[in-house]
C-alpha positions as a printed Julia matrix, in Angstrom:
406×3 Matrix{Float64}:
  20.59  112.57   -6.77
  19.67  109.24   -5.09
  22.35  107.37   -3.2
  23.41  103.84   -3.34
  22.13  102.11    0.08
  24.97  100.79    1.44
  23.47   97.54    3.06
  22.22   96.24   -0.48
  23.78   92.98   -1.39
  25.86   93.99   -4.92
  24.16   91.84   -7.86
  26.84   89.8    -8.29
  27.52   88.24   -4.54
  23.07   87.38   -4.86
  24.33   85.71   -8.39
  26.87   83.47   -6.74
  24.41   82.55   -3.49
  21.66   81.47   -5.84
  24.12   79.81   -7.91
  25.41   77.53   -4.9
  21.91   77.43   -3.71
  20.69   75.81   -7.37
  23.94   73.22   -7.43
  23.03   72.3    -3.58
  19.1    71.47   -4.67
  20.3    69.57   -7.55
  22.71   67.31   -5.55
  20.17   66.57   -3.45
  17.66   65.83   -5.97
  20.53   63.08   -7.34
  20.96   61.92   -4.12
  17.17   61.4    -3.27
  16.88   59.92   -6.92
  19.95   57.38   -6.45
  18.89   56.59   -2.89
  15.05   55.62   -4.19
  16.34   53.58   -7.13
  18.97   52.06   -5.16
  15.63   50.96   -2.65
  13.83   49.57   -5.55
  16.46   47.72   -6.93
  17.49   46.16   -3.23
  13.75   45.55   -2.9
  13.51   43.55   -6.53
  17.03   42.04   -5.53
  15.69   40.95   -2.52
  12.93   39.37   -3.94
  15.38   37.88   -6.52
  17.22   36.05   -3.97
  14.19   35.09   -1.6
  12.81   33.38   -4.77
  16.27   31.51   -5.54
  16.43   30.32   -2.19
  12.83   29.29   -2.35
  13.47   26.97   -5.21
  16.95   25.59   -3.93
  15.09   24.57   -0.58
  12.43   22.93   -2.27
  15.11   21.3    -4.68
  16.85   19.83   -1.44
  13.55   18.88    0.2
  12.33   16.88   -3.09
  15.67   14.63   -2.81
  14.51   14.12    0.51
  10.95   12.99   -0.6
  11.89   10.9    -3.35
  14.62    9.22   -0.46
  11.68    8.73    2.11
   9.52    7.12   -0.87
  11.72    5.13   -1.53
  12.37    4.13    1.29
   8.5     3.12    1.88
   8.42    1.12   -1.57
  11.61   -1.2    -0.4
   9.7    -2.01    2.96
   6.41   -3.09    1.12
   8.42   -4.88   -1.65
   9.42   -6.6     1.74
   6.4    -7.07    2.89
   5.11   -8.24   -0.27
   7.69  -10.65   -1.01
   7.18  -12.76    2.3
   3.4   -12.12    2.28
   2.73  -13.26   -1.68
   1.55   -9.93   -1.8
   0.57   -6.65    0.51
  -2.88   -7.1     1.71
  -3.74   -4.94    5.07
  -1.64   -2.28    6.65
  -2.2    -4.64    9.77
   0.46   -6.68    7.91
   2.73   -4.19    9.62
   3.61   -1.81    6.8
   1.24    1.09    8.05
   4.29    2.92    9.18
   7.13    1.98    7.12
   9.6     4.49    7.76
   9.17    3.64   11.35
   9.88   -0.03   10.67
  12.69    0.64    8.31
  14.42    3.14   11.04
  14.2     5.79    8.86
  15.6     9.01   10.87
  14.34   12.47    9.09
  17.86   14.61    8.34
  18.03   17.4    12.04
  15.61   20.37   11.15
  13.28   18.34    8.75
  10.06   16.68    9.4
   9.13   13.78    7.54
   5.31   12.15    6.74
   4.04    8.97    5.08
   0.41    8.65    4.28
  -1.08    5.61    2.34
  -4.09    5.19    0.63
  -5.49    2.18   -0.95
  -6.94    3.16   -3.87
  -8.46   -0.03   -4.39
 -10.86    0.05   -1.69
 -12.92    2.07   -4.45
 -15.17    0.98   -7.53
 -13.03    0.79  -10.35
 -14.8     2.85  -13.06
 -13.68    0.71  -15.67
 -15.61   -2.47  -14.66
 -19.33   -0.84  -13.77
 -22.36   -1.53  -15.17
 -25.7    -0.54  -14.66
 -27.19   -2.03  -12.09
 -23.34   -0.87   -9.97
 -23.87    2.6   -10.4
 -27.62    2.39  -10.05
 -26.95    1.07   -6.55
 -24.39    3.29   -5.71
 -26.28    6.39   -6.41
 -29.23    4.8    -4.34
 -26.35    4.57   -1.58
 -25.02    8.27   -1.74
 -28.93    9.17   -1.48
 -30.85    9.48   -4.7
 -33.92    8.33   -5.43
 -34.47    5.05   -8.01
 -35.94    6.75  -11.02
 -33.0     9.59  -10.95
 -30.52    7.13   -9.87
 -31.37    4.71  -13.29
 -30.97    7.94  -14.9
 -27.54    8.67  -13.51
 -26.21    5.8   -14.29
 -27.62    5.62  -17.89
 -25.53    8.92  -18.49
 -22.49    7.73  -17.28
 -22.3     4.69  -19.48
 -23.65    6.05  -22.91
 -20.76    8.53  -22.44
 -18.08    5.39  -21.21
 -19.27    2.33  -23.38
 -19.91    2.32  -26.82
 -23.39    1.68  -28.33
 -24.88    1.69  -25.11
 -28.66    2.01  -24.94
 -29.8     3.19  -21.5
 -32.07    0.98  -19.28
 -34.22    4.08  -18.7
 -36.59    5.53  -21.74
 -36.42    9.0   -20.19
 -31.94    8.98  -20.03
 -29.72   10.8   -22.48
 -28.42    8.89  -25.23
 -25.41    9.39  -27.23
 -27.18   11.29  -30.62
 -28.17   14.2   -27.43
 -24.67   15.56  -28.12
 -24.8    15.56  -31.47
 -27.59   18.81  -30.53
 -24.96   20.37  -28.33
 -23.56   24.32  -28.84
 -20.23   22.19  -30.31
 -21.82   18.81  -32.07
 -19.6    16.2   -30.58
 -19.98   12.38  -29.31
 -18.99   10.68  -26.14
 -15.69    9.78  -25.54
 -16.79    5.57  -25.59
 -14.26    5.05  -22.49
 -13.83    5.28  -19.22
 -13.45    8.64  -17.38
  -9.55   10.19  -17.3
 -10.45   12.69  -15.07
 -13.75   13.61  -13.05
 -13.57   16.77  -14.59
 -14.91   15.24  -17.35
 -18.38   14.97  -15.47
 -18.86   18.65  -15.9
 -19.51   17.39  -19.29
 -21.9    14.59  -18.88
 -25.62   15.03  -19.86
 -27.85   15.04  -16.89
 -24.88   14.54  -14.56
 -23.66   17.26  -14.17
 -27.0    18.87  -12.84
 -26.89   16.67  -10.22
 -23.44   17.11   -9.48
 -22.64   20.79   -9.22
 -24.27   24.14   -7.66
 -25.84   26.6    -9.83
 -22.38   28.4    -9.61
 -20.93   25.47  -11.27
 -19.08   24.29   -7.97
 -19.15   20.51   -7.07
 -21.67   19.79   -4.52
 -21.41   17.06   -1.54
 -22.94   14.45   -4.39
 -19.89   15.02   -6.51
 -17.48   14.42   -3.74
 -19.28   11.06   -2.17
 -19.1    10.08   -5.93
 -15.23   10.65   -6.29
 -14.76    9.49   -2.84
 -16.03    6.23   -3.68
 -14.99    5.6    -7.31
 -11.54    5.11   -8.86
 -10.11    5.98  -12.33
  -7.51    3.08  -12.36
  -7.98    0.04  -13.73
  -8.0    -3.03  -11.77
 -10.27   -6.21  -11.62
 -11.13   -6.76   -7.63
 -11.54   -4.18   -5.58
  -9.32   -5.41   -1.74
 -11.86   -6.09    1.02
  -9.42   -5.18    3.35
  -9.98   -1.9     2.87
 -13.37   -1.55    0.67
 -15.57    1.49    1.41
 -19.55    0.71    2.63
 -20.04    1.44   -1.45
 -17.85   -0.61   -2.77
 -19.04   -3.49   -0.46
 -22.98   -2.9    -1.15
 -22.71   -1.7    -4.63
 -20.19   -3.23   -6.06
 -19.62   -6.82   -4.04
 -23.07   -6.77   -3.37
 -23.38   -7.68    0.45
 -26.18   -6.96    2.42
 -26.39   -4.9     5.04
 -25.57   -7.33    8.02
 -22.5    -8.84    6.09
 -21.31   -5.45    5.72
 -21.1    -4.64    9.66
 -19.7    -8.18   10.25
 -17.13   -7.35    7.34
 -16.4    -4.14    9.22
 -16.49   -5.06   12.75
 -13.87   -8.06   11.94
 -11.59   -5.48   10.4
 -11.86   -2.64   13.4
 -11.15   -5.97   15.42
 -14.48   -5.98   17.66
 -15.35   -9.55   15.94
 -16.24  -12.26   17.84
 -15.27  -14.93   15.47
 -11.73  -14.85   14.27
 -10.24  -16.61   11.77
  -6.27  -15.99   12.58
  -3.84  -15.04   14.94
  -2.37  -11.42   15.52
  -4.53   -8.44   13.38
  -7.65   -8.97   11.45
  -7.14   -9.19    7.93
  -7.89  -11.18    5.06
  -5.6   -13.27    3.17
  -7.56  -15.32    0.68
 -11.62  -15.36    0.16
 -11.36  -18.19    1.84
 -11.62  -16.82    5.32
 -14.13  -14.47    4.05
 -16.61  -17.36    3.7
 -15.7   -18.8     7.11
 -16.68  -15.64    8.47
 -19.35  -14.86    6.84
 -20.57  -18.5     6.79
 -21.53  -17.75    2.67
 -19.72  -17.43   -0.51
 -17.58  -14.58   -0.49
 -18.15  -12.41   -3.4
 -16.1   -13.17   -6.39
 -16.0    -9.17   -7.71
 -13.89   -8.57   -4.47
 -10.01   -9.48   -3.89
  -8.15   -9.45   -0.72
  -4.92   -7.73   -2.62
  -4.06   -4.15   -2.73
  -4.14   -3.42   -6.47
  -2.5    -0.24   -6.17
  -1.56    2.01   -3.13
  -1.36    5.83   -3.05
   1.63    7.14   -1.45
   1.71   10.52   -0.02
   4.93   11.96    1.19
   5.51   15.42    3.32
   8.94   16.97    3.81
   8.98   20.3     5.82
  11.59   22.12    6.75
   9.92   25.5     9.11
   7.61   27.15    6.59
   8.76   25.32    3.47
   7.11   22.32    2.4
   7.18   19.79   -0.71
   4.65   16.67   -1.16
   4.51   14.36   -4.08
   1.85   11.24   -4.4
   2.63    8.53   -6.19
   0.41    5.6    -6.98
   2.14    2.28   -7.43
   1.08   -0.98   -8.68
   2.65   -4.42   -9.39
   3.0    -6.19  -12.15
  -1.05   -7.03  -13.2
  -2.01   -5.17  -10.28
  -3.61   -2.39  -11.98
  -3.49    0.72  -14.93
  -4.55    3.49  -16.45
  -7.89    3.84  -17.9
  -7.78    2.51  -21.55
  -7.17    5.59  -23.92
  -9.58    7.02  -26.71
 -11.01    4.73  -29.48
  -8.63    5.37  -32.23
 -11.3     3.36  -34.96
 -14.27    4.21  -36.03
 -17.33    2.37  -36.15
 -17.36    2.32  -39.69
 -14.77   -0.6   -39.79
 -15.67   -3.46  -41.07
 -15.89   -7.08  -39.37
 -13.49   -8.35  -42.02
 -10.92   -5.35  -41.32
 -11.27   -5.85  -37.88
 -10.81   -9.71  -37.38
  -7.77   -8.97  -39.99
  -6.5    -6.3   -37.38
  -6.5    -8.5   -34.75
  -4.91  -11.32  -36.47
  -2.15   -9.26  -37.88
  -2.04   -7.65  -34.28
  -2.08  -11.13  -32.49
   0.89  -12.41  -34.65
   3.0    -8.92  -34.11
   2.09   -9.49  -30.34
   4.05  -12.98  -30.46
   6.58  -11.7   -32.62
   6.99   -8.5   -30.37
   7.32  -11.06  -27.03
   9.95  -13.18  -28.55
  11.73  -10.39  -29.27
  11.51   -9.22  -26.21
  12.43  -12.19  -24.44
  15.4   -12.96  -26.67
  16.59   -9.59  -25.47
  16.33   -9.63  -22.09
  17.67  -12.8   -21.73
  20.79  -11.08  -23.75
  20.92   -8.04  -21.25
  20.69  -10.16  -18.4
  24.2   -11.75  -19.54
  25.93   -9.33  -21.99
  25.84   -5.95  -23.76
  25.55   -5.52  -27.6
  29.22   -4.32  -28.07
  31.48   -7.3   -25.89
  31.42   -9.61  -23.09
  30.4    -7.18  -20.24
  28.12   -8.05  -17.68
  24.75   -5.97  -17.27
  22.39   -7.12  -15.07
  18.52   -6.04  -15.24
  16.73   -3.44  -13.41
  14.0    -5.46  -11.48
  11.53   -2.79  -10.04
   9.1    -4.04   -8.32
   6.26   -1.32   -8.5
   4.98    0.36  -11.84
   4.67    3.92  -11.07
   1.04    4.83  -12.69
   1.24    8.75  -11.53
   3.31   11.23   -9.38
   2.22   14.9    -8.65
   4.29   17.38   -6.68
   2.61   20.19   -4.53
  -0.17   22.22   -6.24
  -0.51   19.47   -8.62
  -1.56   17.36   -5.83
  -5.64   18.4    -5.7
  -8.09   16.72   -3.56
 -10.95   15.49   -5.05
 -12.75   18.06   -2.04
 -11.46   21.22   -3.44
 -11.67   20.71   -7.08
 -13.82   23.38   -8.52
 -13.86   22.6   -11.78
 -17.18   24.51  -13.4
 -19.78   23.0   -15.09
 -20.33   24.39  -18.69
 -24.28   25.96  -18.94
């Protein structure tokens, strides 16, 4: 008969060591599952908060902006109230936070750049033989240059019949993939050039990026609408093409402004105030397509604070200065003459209604409000704001990349 080994473990004492064993592999399988969800939600916390604090710093740097641009518009409101108007930054309002005192808040960094935007072409106010000339300029050759600018216009002006036999004309769109006709207005946006007939082959890659012709083209073109383009600060295109100056004017134009002029025509920086002393330099007419106003200035404005950073551009105008590009044709050319001439009757006398409206009441806010004998003056602004973009809104024209349909 066998006997029992003495040094085996009795069933039951392995029963209760495996037991423990079990309950001290789950625990820590709890623990190692609470300890990793506990990670990922600190991580997604984390994030959580980095992103709040994110947008609460760039909520307190765009007060900051919108103080510092404001603080730039009263100093050229300044400026153009005892200049009749802003003409050069060698008026003195280059740096206008410098000459308004402005001190940036401890740990932020503040920057002004402005920009007149009309120094460019206006879109709105080419012809042919403008854009003809400024392609020649940005270097194409006469027969594609005729043909560039015959694009542009049948798709901006309606009815137009291109100069050149061999151009697109309006019914070539009416062939397209989606049948549709030109626009008949100026350009919103220079995306719309990936659109253009014949255009946009000469202005993009063959991966549909815009090429160096595209960017001389938006460099020296403007969407706004204003009459003269300022002298004071007119690109070589805008002098050649557009006011029309020959080559020699241009550098004596040029070298006046960059002060290296031998013949001055006032005191303190070279700028000019009326055409007038455009002629006495030039010792000819000055052109009558060009201004010596600012029409409407770009201001850029950069808060940082370390790594953070807002920006917003604005472009201001005054009153008459300059707008937007007209909208879309809302008629049709179907209308009649006798329609139209009654449209613009019935829209001439709703005009002169509308203003004596409008006149009565402003005069009546000026002195009272509708319900009593209260006092309310007017807001007077002095600038019309025509845009304002914040950070990645803000694209320059050198890093669109805005395809070009095939």
């Amino acid at each position: 008969m066998a006997r029992p080994n003495p040094n085996m473990e009795p069933a039951a004492a392995r029963w209760n060591r495996r037991r423990a064993g079990s309950v001290i592999l789950l625990v820590l399988m709890t623990l190692l599952l609470t300890a990793f969800a506990l990670t990922k939600y600190l991580e997604k916390a984390s994030v959580d908060l980095l992103a709040d604090a994110r947008v609460a710093r760039a909520n307190r740097l765009r007060v900051h902006a919108y103080s510092a641009l404001e603080t730039v518009l009263g100093v050229l409101q300044e400026f153009q109230t005892a200049n009749s108007g802003l003409h050069s930054p060698a008026e003195g309002w280059g740096s206008p936070l410098d000459f308004a005192g402005y001190e940036a808040p401890e740990g932020l960094s503040v920057e002004v750049g402005l920009e007149d935007e009309s120094g460019k072409i206006p879109l709105t106010h080419v012809d042919f033989p403008t854009l003809r000339d400024l392609f020649v300029l940005l270097g194409q050759k006469q027969p594609e240059a005729e043909q560039m600018a015959d694009a542009l216009l049948v798709w901006m002006q309606q009815g137009y019949e291109p100069a050149n036999s061999f151009s697109a004309r309006a019914t070539d769109y009416e062939r397209a993939a989606i049948p549709h006709d030109p626009p008949a207005r100026s350009l919103h946006s220079f995306a719309e050039l990936a659109s253009i007939q014949y255009v946009r082959d000469k202005f993009y890659d063959e991966n549909g990026r815009p090429n160096d012709l595209w960017r001389s083209f938006t460099d020296s073109v403007s969407l706004l609408d204003f009459s003269q383009p300022n002298i004071n600060s007119a690109k070589m295109t805008t002098l050649a093409a557009f006011g029309e100056y020959d080559e020699a004017s241009m550098k004596t134009i040029a070298d006046y402004l960059a002060g290296l002029g031998t013949t001055t025509t006032r005191q303190g920086p070279p700028y000019f105030s009326n055409t007038q002393e455009v002629t006495g330099l030039l010792g000819q007419a000055a052109s009558s397509r060009l201004g010596t106003q600012v029409r409407c200035l770009r201001v850029n404005v950069s808060v940082r604070e370390g790594q953070t950073a807002f920006r917003v551009s604005a472009v201001v105008t005054t009153s008459g200065g300059a707008q937007l590009p007209p909208p879309d044709q809302t008629t049709t050319a179907e209308t009649s003459t006798s329609s139209t001439a009654t449209n613009d009757s019935t829209a001439a006398q709703n005009t002169s209604q509308s203003t004596d409206a409008s006149a009565t009441a402003t005069n009546s806010t000026n002195t009272t409000t509708s319900s009593g004998s209260q006092t309310q003056a007017a807001l007077n602004y002095p600038f019309t704001l025509l845009e304002i973009r914040e950070n990645d809104e803000i694209v320059a024209p050198s890093s669109t990349s805005q395809p070009a349909p095939q």
